[in-house]
N, C-alpha and C positions, 0 to 999 in steps of 0.2 A: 756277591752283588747280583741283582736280576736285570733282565732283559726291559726295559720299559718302550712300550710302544702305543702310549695311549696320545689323543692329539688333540689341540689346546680343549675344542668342543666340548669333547668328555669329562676333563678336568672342572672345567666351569660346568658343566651338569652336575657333577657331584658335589661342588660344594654349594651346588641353589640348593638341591635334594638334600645335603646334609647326610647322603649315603657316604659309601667306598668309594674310592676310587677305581680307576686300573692296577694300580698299584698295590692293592689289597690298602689304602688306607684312607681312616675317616678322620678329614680334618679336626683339629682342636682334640682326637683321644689320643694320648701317646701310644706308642708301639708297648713300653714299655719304662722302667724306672731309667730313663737315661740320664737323669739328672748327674747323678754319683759319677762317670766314670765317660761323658758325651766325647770327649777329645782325645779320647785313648782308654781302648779294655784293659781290664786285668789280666794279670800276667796268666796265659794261655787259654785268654780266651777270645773273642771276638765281638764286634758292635751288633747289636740285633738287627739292624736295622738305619739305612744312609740313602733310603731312597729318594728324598726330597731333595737333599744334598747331592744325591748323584746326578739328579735330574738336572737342575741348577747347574752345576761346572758342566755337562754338555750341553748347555744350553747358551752359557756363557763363554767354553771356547770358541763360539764360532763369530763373536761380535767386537766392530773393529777398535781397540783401544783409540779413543778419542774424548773430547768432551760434548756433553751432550746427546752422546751415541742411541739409538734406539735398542732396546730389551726385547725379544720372544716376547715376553709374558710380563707386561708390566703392570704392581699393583697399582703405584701411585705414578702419574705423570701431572708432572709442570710445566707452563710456557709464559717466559716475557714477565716471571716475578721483581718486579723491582720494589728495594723501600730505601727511602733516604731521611736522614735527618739533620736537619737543615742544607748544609752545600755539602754533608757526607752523605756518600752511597754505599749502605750496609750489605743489602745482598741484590745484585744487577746477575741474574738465572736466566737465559737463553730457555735452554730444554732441561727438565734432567727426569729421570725414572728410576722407578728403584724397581729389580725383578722379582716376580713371585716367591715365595716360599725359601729367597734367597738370604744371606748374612749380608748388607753393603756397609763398608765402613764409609762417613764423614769426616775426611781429614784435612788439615790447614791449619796454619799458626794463628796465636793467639791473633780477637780481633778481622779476624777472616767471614765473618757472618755465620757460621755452623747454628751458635744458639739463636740468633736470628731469624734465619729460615725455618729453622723448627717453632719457633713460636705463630708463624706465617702460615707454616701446612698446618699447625694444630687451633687455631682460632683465637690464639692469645695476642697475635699484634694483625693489623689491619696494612695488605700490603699498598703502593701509590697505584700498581699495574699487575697486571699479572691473572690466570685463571690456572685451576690444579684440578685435577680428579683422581675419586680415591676407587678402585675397584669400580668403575666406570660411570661413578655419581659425581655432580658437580660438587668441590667443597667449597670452593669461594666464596667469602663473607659469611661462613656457616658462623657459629657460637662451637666454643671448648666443646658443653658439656654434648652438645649433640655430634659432633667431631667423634667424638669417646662412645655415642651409643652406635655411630655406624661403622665401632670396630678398629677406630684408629687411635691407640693410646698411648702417653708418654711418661717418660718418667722428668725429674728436670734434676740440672749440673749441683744445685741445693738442694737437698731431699725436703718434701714438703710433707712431710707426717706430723701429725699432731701431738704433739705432746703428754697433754696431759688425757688423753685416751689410751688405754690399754692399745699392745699391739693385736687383739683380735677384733676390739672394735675399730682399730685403723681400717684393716682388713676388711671388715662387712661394708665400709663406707663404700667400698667398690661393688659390691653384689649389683647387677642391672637389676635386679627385680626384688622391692621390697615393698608389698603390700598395705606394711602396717604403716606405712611413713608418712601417709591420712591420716588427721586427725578421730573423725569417725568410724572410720577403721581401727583403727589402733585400739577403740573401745569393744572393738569384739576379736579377741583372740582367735577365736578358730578361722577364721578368714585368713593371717596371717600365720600364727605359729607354727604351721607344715612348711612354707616356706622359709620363715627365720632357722628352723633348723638344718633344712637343707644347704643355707647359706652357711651357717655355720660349718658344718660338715667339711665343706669345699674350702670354707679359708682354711682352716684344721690342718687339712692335708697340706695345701699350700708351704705351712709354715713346717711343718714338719717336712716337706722338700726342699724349702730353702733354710732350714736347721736352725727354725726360730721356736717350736715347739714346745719349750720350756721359757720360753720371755712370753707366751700370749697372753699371762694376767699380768706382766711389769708396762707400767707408763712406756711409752713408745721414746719420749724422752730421756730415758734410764741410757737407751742402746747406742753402742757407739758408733762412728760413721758408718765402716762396713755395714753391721748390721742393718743401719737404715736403709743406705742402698739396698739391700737384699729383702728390708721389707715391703717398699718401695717396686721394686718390681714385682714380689708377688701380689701386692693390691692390685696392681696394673691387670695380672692375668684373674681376678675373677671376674673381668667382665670377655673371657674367651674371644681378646682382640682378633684381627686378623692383620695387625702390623703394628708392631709395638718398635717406638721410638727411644735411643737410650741416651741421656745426654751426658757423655763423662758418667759411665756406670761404675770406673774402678778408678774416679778423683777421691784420693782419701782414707781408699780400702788398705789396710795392711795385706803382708804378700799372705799372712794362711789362709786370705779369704778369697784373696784374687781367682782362685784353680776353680774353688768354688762357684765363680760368677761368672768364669767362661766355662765350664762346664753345663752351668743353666742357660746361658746364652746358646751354645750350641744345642742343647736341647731343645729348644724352642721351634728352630728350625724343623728337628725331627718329627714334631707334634702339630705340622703344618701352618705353623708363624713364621709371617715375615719380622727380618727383624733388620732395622738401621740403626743406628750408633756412630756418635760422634766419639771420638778419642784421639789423647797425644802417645797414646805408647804403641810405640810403633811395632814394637816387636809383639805385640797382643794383637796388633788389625792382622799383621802376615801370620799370626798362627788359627785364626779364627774366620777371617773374612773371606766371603767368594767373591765380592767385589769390591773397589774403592772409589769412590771420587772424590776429588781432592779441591778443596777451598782457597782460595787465596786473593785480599781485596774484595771480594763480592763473591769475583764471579769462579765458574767451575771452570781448572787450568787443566784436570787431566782426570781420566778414568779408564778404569782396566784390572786385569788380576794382580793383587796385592805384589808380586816378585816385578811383573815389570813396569806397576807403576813407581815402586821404590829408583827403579833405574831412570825415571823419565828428566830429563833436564830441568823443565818448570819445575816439578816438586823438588826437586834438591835446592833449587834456587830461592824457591819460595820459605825452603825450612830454613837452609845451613846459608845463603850470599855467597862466601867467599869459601866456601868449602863445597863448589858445586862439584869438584871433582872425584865424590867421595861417594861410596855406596851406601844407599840409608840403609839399606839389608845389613849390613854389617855392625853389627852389634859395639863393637868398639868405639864408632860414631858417636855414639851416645855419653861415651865417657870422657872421651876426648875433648868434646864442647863444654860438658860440666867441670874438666879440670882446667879449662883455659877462662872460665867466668872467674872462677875460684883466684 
């Protein structure tokens, strides 16, 4: 691991510039193919590269487990979101922040507002109160598709792919820039076709990252959950977010896909995305997440590093009632509730 001592200034210089950082790294390139292997190298060898990750948990052990807490470096900040429908209050938000270049998980039982609020920061529901900014622009009252072009994308809990389009033209629907998509344009090829191949190019690889490579000529409809999930967030990254949203990324996914989706998830991070995600498996947020906050009834009951916010008394409360005295870290938890439903 290296030594980092560059200060927030220069960070935010490099990514207006689009150069280096201090850290020898240029947002949205990867270091390298971490897709394959981001949560753990091969046997004897080691990760290329955890600087953003590193940067992150020193950055975050120093801030106080609470809710509402203030971030170093935060990309998105919210204040006073409230939405109700009719005499229910869906999500009642105080403060919340998510850190740069950080993992935060979204957690709370079902009913909690998580899908909510994300339709709230992303311009798909209109909140009664509240103001947010994203990378230090106002988004309030913004439109989805402009939300998605200043860099803030999501995926949603149903995967929204189209069907009956090939999975590579799902893909290109994401491309920010396509020329031909003028009608009068469209009638002059050379204007567009340097671009339509470029775009092509970048979903190619995409899908051959998330090992869809061999489905880009089958209907998107063909693939089963997993798959969509995973094609699903690679549309997301050809427009080179800077915080991508995940809601329930592995509701659905069978377990040989799952390694795979938190593998790409933590890659994300390494290639200088932020990434948030809502999720019920709990043992997926404490192997992946560098921070949680936690949902329940609206509003946010707790936040902190995944081990101790498992320990915190609200969140036990809020998941298990009458089994507050029990550790959510503990893996057995989880079995024990599903054989006493049964």
């Amino acid at each position: 691991m290296r030594e980092h001592t560059t200060d927030k200034s220069a960070r935010q210089t490099a990514r207006q510039t689009g150069g280096v950082d201090a850290y020898g790294v240029q947002p949205g390139v990867p270091f390298q193919d971490l897709s394959r292997w981001a949560t753990k190298a091969p046997e004897g060898e080691q990760l290329i590269s955890t600087a953003y990750g590193d940067k992150v948990q020193k950055d975050l052990a120093f801030v106080e487990h609470k809710p509402g807490v203030h971030k170093p470096d935060p990309i998105l900040v919210a204040d006073n979101v409230t939405r109700r429908f009719g005499g229910i209050t869906a999500v009642d938000v105080d403060h919340f922040e998510i850190e740069r270049h950080g993992i935060t998980a979204l957690i709370g039982p079902n009913g909690a507002g998580k899908t909510t609020f994300f339709n709230l920061m992303t311009g798909f529901d209109t909140p009664n109160t509240g103001r947010w900014t994203f990378d230090g622009q106002d988004m309030a009252h913004m439109k989805p598709e402009r939300v998605a072009r200043m860099g803030m994308v999501r995926t949603f809990q149903l995967t929204k792919v189209m069907s009956r389009l090939t999975v590579l033209d799902n893909m290109l629907l994401g491309a920010p820039v396509q020329p031909g998509e003028g009608m009068f344009r469209s009638l002059v090829p050379p204007l567009w076709r340097k671009q339509e191949k470029a775009n092509i190019e970048k979903a190619e690889a995409l899908l051959e990252r998330f090992l869809l490579i061999k489905k880009k000529d089958d209907y998107a409809g063909s693939l089963s959950g997993g798959q969509r999930k995973l094609l699903e967030m690679a549309r997301a990254l050809m427009r080179d977010p800077k915080l991508v949203m995940l809601d329930e990324p592995m509701a659905g996914v069978n377990p040989a896909l799952k390694q795979s989706l938190l593998d790409h998830i933590v890659s994300l991070r390494e290639e200088g995305t932020t990434v948030l995600f809502v999720e019920h498996d709990i043992n997926m947020v404490r192997h992946i997440a560098d921070w949680v906050t936690v949902m329940a009834e609206g509003r946010i009951v707790a936040e902190g590093q995944p081990k101790s916010v498992m320990d915190d008394p609200a969140v036990v409360d809020a998941y298990l009632g009458a089994h507050a005295d029990i550790d959510l870290g503990d893996d057995s938890v989880l079995e024990m509730t599903e054989s006493e439903e049964a």
